[in-house]
N, C-alpha and C positions, 0 to 999 in steps of 0.2 A: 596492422598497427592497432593498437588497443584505446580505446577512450579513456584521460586519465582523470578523475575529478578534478576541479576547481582548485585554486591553490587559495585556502580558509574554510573548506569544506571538510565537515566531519561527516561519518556516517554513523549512525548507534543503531545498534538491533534495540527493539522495542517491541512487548505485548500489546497488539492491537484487536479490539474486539469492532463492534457494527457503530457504535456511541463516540469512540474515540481513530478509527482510521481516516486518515487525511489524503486528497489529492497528494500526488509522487510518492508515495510510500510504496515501495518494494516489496515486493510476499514473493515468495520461492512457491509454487504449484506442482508437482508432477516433475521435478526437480529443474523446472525452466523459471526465471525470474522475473516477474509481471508487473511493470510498475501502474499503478493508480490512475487514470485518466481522469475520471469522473464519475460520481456518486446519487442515488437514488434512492430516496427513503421511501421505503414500503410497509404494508400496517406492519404494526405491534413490535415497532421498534429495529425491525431488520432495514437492511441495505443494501442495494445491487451495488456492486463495484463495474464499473467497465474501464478494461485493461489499455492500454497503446495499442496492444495487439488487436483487439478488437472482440477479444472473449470476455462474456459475461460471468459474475460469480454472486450470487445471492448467499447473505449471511445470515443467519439469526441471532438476535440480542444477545444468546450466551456463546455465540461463538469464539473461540480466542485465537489467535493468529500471530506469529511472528512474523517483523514485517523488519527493515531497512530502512532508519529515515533521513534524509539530506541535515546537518544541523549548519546555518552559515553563521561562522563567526564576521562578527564586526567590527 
C-alpha cells in the first residue's frame, strides 16, 4: 500500500541552490528520491545536506538543484 499525502498538501517542483534549500525538500539523486533531514553550513557559502537515509551531499553556492517541496494550505 502506497503513502498518500495529506489531504491540503501540495507539492511544487522548485530550483534550489545551497542559499535557498530547506529541511523536507525532496531532490531526485541517482534516480532515488532523498528527502532533506538536516543542514550544515560550510565556508564560502556551501552546504552539507544530510538525507533520512543517512547519506551525505555537499553543495557549492552555484549549485542548482531540482527539488519537491511540501506546500500546506490553510
Amino acid at each position: 500500500m502506497r503513502d498518500r499525502a495529506p489531504v491540503g498538501v501540495l507539492v511544487s517542483p522548485v530550483e534550489v541552490t545551497a542559499a535557498t534549500v530547506q529541511r523536507g525538500d525532496i531532490i531526485q539523486l541517482g534516480g532515488q528520491a532523498c528527502r532533506v533531514r538536516d543542514l550544515f553550513q560550510l565556508p564560502q557559502g556551501a552546504r552539507q545536506l544530510v538525507f533520512e537515509s543517512g547519506e551525505l551531499l555537499a553543495i557549492h553556492t552555484r549549485t542548482r538543484l531540482i527539488a519537491l517541496r511540501l506546500l500546506r494550505r490553510r
